[in-house]
NUGU-724058 format. One record per residue (C-alpha): x, y, z; residue in one letter. Coordinates in steps of 0.001 Angstrom, whole numbers, padded with zeros to 6 digits, always signed. Layout:
% NUGU-724058
XYZa ...
//
This chain:
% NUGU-724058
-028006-026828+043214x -027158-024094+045693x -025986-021712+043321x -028857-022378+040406x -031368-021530+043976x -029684-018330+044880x -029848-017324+041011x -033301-018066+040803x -034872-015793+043298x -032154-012609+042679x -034898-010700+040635x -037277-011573+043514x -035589-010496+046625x -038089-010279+049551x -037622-007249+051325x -039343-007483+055023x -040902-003941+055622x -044391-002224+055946x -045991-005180+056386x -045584-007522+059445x -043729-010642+059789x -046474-013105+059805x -048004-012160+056536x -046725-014428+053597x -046602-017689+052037x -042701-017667+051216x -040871-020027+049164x -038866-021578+051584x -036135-022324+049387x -035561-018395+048574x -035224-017540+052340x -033098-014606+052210x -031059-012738+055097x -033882-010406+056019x -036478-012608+055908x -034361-015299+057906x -033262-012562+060448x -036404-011557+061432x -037327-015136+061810x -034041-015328+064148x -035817-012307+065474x -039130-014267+066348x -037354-017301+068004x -035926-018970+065309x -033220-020915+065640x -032442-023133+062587x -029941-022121+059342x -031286-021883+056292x -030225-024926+055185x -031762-026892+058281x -035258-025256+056660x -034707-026593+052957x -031703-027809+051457x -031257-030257+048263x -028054-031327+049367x -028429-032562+053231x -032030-033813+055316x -033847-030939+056394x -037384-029812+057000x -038643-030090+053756x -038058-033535+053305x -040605-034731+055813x -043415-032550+054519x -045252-033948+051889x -048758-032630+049268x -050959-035546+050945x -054082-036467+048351x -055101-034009+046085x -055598-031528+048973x -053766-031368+052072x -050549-031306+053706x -048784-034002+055773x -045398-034332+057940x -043614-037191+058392x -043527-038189+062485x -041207-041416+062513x -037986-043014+061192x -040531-045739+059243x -042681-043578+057234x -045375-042559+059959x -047260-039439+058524x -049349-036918+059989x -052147-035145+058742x -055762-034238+059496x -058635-035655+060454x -060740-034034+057727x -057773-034781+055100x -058232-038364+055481x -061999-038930+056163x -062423-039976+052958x -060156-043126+053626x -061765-043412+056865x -065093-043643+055458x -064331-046068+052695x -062767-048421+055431x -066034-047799+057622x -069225-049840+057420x -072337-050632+060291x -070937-053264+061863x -067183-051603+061835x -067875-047970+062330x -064337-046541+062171x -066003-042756+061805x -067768-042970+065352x -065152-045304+066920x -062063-044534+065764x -059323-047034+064237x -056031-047876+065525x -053440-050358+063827x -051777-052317+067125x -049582-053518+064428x -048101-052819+060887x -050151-055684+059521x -053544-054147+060691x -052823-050980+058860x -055318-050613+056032x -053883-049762+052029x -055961-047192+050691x -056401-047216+046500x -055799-043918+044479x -054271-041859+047432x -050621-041040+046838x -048417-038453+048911x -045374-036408+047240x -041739-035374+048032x -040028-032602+046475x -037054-033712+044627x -036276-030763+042488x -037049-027054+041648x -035790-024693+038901x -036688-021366+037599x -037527-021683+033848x -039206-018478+033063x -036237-017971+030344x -037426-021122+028445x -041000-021010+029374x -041285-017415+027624x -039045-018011+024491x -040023-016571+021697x -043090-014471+023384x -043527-010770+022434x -045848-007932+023044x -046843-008047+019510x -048778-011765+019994x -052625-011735+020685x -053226-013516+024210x -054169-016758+022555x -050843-016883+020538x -048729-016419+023901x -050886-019298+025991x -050149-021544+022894x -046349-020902+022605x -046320-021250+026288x -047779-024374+026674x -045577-026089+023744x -042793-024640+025573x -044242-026518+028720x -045041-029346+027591x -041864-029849+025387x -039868-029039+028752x -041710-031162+031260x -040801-034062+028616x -036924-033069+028930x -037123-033189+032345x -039219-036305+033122x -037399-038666+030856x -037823-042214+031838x -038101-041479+035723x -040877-042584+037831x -041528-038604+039207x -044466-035656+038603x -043241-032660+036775x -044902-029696+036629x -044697-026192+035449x -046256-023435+037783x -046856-019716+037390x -046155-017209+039645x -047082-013707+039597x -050152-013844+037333x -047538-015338+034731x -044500-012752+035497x -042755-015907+036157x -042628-020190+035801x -040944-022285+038406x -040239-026074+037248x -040916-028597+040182x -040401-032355+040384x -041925-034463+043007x -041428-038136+043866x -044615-039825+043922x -045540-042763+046075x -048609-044650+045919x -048739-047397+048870x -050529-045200+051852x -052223-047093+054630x -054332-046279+057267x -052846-046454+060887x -054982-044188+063253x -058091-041942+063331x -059608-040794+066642x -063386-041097+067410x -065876-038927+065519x -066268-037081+068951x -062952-036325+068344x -061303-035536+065023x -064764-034017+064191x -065786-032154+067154x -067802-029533+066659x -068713-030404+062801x -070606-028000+060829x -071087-024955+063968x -067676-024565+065013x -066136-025075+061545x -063657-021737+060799x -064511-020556+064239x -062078-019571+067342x -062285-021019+070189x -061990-024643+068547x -061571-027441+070600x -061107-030635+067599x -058447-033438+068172x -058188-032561+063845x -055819-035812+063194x -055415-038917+061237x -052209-041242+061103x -050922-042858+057915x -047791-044896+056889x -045541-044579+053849x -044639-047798+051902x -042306-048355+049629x -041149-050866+047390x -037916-052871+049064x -035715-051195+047572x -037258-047879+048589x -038488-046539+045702x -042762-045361+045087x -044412-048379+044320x -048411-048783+044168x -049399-051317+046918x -047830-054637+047381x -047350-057184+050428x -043890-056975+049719x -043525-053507+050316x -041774-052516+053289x -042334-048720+055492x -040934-046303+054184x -037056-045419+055755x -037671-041477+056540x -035402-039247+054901x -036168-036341+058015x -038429-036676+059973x -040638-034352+062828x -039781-034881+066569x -042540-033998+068560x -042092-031159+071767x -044053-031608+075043x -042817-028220+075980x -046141-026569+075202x -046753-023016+073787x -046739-019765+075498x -048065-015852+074183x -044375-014703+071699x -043035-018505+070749x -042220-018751+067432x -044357-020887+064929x -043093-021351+061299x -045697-023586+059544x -044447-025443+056366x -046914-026977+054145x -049150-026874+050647x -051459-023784+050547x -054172-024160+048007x -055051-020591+046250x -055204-017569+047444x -055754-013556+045380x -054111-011149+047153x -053235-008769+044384x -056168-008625+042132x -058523-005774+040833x -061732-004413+043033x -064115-005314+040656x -063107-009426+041197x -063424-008494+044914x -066664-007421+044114x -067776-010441+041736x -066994-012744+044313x -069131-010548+046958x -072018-009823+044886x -072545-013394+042377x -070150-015961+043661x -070420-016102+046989x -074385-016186+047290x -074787-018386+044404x -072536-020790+046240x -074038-020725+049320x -077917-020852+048237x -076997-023799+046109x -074862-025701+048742x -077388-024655+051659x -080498-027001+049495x -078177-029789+049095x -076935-029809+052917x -080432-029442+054084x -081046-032878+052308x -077994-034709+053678x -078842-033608+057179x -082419-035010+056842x -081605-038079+055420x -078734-038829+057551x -079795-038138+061154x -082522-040937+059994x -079958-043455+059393x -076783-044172+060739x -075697-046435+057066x -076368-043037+055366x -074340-040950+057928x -071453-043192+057244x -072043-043486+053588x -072067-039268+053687x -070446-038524+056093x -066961-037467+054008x -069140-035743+050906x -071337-033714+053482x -068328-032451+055053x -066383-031389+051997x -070076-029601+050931x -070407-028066+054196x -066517-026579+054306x -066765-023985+051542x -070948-023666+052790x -069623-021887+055847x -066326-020797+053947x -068081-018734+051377x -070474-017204+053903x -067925-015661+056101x -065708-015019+053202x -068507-012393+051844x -069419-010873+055172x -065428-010133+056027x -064873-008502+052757x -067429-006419+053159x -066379-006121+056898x -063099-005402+056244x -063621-002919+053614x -061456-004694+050953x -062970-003388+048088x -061890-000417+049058x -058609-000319+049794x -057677-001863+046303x -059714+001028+044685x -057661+003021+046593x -054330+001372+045498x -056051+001371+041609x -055640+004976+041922x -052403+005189+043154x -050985+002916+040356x -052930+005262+037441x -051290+008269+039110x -047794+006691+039343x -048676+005497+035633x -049467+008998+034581x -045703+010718+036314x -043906+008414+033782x -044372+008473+029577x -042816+004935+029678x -045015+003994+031791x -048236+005640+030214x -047065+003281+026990x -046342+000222+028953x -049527+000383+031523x -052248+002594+030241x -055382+000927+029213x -054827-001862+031756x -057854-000598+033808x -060327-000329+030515x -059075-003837+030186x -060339-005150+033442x -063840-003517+033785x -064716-004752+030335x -063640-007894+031679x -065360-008305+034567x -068375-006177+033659x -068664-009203+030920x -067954-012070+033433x -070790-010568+035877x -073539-011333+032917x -072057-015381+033829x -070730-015760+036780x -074181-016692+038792x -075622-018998+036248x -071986-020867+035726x -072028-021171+039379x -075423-022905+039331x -074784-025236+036205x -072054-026854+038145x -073198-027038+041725x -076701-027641+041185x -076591-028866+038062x -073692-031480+036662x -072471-031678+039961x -075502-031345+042261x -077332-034867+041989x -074535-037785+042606x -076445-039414+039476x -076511-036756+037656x -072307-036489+038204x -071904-040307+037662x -073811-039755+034396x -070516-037520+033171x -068537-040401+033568x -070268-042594+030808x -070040-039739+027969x -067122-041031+026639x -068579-044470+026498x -071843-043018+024740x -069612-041213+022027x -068236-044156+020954x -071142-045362+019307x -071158-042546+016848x -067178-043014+016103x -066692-045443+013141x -062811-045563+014243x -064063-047486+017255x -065141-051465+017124x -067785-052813+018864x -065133-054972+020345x -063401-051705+022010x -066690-050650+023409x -067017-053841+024927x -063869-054081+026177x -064562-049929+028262x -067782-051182+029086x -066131-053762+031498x -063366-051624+032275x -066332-049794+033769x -067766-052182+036388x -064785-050894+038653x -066436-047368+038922x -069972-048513+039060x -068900-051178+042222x -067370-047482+043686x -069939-045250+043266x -072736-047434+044676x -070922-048320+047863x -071648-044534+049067x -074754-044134+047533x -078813-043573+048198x -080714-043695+045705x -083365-041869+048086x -081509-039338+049272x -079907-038339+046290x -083484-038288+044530x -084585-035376+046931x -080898-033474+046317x -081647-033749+042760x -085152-032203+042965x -084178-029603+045315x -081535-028471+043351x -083395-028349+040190x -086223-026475+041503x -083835-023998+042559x -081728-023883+039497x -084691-023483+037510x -085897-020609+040344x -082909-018220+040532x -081145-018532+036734x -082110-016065+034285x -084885-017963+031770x -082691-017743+029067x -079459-019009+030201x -081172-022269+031786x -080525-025183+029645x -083027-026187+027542x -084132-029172+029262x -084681-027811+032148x -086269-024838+030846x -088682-027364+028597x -089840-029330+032233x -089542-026159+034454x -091750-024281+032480x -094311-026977+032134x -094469-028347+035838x -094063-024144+036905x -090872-025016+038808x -091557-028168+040531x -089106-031080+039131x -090668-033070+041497x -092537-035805+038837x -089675-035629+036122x -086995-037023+039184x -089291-039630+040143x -089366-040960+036809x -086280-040183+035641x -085140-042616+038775x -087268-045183+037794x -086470-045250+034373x -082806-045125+034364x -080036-047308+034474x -077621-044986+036143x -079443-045529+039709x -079734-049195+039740x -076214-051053+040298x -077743-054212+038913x -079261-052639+035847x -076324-050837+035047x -073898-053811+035609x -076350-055809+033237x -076410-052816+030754x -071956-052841+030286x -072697-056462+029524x -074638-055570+026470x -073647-051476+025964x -076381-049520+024220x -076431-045694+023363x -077340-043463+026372x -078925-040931+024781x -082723-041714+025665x -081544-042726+029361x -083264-039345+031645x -080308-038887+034035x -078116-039038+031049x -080278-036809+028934x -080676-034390+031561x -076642-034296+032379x -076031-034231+028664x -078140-030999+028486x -076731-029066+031378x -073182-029901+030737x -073745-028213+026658x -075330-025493+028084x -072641-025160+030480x -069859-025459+028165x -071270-023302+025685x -071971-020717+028466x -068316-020955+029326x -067297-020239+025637x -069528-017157+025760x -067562-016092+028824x -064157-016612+028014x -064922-014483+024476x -063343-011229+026944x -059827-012363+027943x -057837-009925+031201x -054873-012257+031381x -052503-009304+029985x -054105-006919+031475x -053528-008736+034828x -050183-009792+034127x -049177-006373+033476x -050977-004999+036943x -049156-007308+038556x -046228-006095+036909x -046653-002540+037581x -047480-003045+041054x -044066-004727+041796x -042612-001876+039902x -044461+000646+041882x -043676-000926+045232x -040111-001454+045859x -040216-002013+049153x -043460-004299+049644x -042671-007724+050203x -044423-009728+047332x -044109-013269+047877x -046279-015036+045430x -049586-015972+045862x -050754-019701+046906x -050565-022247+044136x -050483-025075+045900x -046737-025077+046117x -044445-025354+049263x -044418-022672+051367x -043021-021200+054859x -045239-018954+056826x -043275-017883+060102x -044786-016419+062799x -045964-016653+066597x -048009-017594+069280x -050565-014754+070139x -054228-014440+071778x -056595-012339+069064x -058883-009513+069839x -061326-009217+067038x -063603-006409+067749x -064089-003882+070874x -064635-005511+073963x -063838-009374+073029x -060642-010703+073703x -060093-014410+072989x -057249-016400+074632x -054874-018578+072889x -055281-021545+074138x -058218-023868+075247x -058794-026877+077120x -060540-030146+077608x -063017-028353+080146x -063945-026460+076857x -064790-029668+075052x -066782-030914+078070x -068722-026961+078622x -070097-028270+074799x -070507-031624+074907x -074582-032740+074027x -074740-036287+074731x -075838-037808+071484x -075774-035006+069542x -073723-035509+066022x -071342-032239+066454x -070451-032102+070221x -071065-035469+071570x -067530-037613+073101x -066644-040901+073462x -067095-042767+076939x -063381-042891+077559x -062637-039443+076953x -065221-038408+079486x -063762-040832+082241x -060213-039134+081815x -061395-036097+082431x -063345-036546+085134x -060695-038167+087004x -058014-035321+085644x -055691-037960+084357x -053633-036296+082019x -050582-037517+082419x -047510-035607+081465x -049594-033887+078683x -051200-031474+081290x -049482-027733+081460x -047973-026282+084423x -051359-025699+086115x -052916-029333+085191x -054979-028283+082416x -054983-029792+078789x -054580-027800+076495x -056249-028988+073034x -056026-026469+070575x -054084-022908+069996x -053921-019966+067625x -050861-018385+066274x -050484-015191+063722x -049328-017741+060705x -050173-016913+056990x -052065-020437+055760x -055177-021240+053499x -057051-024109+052056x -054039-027464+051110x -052658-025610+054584x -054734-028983+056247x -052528-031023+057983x -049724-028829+058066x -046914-029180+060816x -046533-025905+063210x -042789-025938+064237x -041036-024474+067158x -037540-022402+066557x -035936-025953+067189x -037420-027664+064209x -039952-029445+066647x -043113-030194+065752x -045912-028662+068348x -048805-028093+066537x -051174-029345+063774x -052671-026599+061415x -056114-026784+060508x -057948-024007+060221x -058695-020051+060008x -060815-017782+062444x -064146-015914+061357x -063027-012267+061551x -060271-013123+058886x -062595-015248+056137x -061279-012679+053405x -057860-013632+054390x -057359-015477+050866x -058000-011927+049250x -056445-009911+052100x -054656-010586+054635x -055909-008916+057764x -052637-007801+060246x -054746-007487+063087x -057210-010101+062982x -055621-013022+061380x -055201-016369+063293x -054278-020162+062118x -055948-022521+064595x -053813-025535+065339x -054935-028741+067451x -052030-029233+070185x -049022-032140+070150x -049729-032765+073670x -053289-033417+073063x -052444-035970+070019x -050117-037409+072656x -052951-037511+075151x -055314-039505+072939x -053025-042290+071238x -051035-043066+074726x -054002-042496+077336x -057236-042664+075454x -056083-045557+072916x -053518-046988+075156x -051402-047451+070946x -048246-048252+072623x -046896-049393+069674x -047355-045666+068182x -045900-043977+071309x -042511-046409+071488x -042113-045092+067354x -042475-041431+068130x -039315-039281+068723x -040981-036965+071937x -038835-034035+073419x -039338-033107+076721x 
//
């Protein structure tokens, strides 16, 4: 396995120069000499090896893709995993209810049988990695149109991933890498029993909500404790009594040394997506049509939530989990725009557009290989701006702005069937029950009020700000008759349809009709067409050779520049350190803060900055423990110059000893174009402390039975 690793990366070398050390999301199991010496260089002092390694325990094998989002680190010899607060709210939420309100209280297993199974969510290992750009590729030439290549590569895919799965009980999946320069096989061991053991208080793991969110200084106990189970005999198994916790493979000690300005932090984890190396004009799209359109559509639908849940605390826990996944990429897209305009980004790769034609235009090889490429892209993108806005609004305030409007999409299937002669009446039955499952989901989080007022909101808006004639027709038809107020048509559409009702729609899979004539349905039925035929119109101008073969060029063109990949959600190692951040002339910010910091914000009653009783009483009387620092304060969150993005959640922040001292999750405002480009200067990961998650399960929730598990380092 060793040898097929160092093989795979030899046409890849990372070369650390011109940039600095903390920029990049390196593949951690292509960890070269230079990168590992200036890690050595930093404060690092583990092998290779220690980091990732297929043929002993090392880091890698208690870091896990938790949900279909996050990261998570395993904490304990018996399966105890680590993520964040935000990562599992979800579970949290499902688990909560009035009279046992786990959100605003907080929940703590005293004992493995109290810990609560959770349906659906699964965490994966990495068991296996190959480069199979060679086989993926086969038989591809520069003489194939686009669509030719994507079809030859996915029978290549899919006829590989078959090889390689077999009979076994794993995920395998084939990833590009470099805009499709390269495909990297991965298989991952899946496991499926995940039960909750811990969340802290609302006032806690949610602290400062919606205001501070991507903000520094941040002062959030981000955390949420889960368990790994496994089937006796240790192998993924979906949730049984019998299953036992799951015997750790490696697992994270946690460091009570605390953090000072220069430590080292290497962060391993799942990073979501990130662009680093595309054109100007996609820097501009996003600046000019997709950020706005995102955040005028998200803005109406959070200014619903908040109004119908500070009126009722079974609404705030029924929303609480889809308000804050609205609200993230709300505030995420805002500051996103304002820093790449800030930071000038569209600039600089204009500037670096010109250097490539000019290097493109000293070589006749290259003037046949890369010239062209440029035409390519503007056509491209001056064709995607005529969609881009009104895509944006089919799907967020469209088919995926009103919940019933959404849950409509999930009965299509069922609807079709009526018009298939290959299907019996017998079959439809048979989904229709196969349905009640969904429908007993969907209405445990749902009001029908609330999500009546998102629905005409939304509408009114969508029919507002899309250009008249790419609205669907439907909403054209009532827009233009009710001038822009969908106000009447949502009333009756609720009243009408079965979609809203849980006892009408259980009663109407018992005897399954067509759905046409149902409103909700109609109205979904229309925008999701329109959508999909938009879509078509959009994908008619194709860039993916002419961004392949940027991509190309610039690696050509820049020997020396270290080009790891960009985020794919795939493992990655960002290495870095421990450092204050001064944004902007005159503000400094420190790298640390403290629980005096939680209690300078705290608004009794209020839903972002209130605490819990208990918290309050251990701060007044100062009774830290051995969690406080040197000069008796505790610290509760810190900032390092780490390299992370979105699926960075929940990621472990590891000292040079292969401790665990932080928790990742989150990004500062001055770097919200980060995911485009990175900003040396400016760039900080914001990390919730280990002494702090010490603090609160040993002092604040006196879990004893957590503390004796944990492996602690003085």
């Amino acid at each position: 396995m060793k040898h097929k690793i160092n093989i795979l990366f030899i046409a890849l070398v990372m070369i650390v120069m011109g940039a600095r050390a903390d920029e990049g999301m390196w593949l951690p199991y292509s960890i070269n000499g230079k990168n590992l010496a200036e890690m050595q260089r930093l404060g690092c002092k583990l092998t290779a090896e220690q980091i990732f390694s297929f043929n002993q325990p090392s880091l890698k094998d208690a870091i896990v893709q938790f949900g279909g989002g996050c990261t998570g680190e395993l904490i304990s010899a018996e399966g105890l995993l680590l993520t964040n607060h935000h990562c599992g709210l979800g579970q949290v939420q499902a688990h909560s209810s009035v009279e046992h309100d786990y959100l605003q209280d907080g929940f703590w297993a005293r004992s493995k049988d109290q810990e609560l199974p959770n349906e659906g969510l699964t965490v994966s290992f990495l068991n296996y990695i190959e480069d199979v750009t060679d086989k993926i590729l086969k038989g591809c030439s520069d003489k194939m149109t686009e669509e030719e290549r994507a079809k030859l590569i996915q029978e290549n895919g899919d006829k590989l991933i078959k090889e390689t799965k077999g009979e076994r009980d794993v995920e395998v999946e084939i990833v590009p890498f470099y805009h499709g320069n390269q495909y990297i096989l991965f298989v991952y061991d899946v496991y499926k029993d995940v039960r909750l053991v811990a969340c802290p208080p609302w006032g806690i793991g949610k602290y400062g909500a919606d205001t501070d969110n991507w903000t520094w200084p941040r002062h959030k106990g981000d955390f949420c404790i889960f368990r790994v189970y496994t089937a006796p005999d240790g192998s993924p198994a979906k949730y049984s009594k019998d299953n036992v916790p799951m015997k750790s493979k490696h697992f994270l000690p946690i460091s009570l040394k605390g953090v000072q300005p220069g430590d080292y932090a290497m962060i391993l984890g799942y990073p979501g997506s990130t662009d680093r190396y595309s054109y100007s004009e996609a820097v501009q799209n996003i600046i000019d049509l997709e950020g706005p359109a995102v955040v005028d559509c998200r803005t109406t639908k959070l200014e619903q939530y908040r109004k119908h849940m500070d009126a009722d605390p079974a609404v705030f826990i029924q929303y609480a989990s889809k308000q804050a996944s609205v609200s993230n990429y709300w505030k995420y897209y805002i500051g996103q725009v304002k820093q790449l305009q800030r930071n000038k980004v569209v600039e600089k790769r204009k500037k670096q557009e010109e250097e490539f034609a000019r290097w493109v235009e000293q070589d006749k090889d290259r003037k046949a290989k890369y010239t062209g490429v440029f035409d390519e892209m503007h056509k491209y993108w001056n064709h995607q701006n005529k969609y881009t806005k009104t895509l944006i609004y089919h799907r967020e305030a469209g088919w995926r702005g009103g919940e019933a409007v959404a849950f409509a999409l999930k009965f299509r299937a069922l609807n079709n069937a009526f018009s298939d002669k290959s299907v019996s009446s017998a079959d439809i039955a048979a989904y229709a029950q196969r349905m009640k499952g969904t429908v007993k989901s969907f209405f445990k989080d749902y009001d029908k009020s609330l999500d009546r007022d998102v629905t005409i909101a939304l509408l009114n808006l969508f029919y507002k700000d899309v250009n008249p004639s790419q609205l669907p027709p439907m909403v054209k038809k009532i827009g233009d008759k009710n001038h822009g107020d969908f106000t009447a048509f949502v009333n009756s559409a609720f009243e009408k349809s079965v979609l809203v009702d849980e006892d009408k729609l259980i009663a109407y899979l018992d005897k399954p009709k067509p759905l046409s004539k149902d409103p909700i349905y109609a109205l979904m039925f229309d925008i999701v067409n329109s959508y999909i035929e938009l879509q078509e119109q959009a994908d008619a101008v194709d860039n993916s050779r002419a961004d392949r073969l940027y991509m190309k060029g610039l690696m050509e063109m820049q020997k020396d520049r270290n080009f790891y990949p960009d985020a794919n959600f795939t493992m990655r190692l960002t290495y870095g350190s421990v450092q204050k951040c001064e944004p902007s002339d005159a503000i400094t910010y420190d790298y640390v803060t403290t629980l005096d910091g939680v209690m300078e914000k705290y608004k009794p009653g209020d839903w972002e900055f209130d605490v819990p009783k208990d918290l309050i009483k251990l701060w007044e009387n100062k009774d830290y423990g051995r969690y406080a620092d040197k000069n008796g304060n505790l610290i509760v969150n810190f900032i390092t110059t780490n390299d992370i993005t979105g699926g960075n959640s929940g990621s472990p922040v590891i000292d040079g000893e292969g401790n665990l001292i932080g928790l990742a999750f989150d990004g500062n405002w001055e770097a919200m174009s980060g995911d485009i480009a990175f900003e040396n200067e400016v760039q900080r990961t914001i990390c919730m402390d280990m002494r702090y998650l010490l603090f609160i399960i040993d002092k604040m929730a006196n879990a004893q039975n957590l503390m004796q598990e944990l492996k602690i380092v003085e």
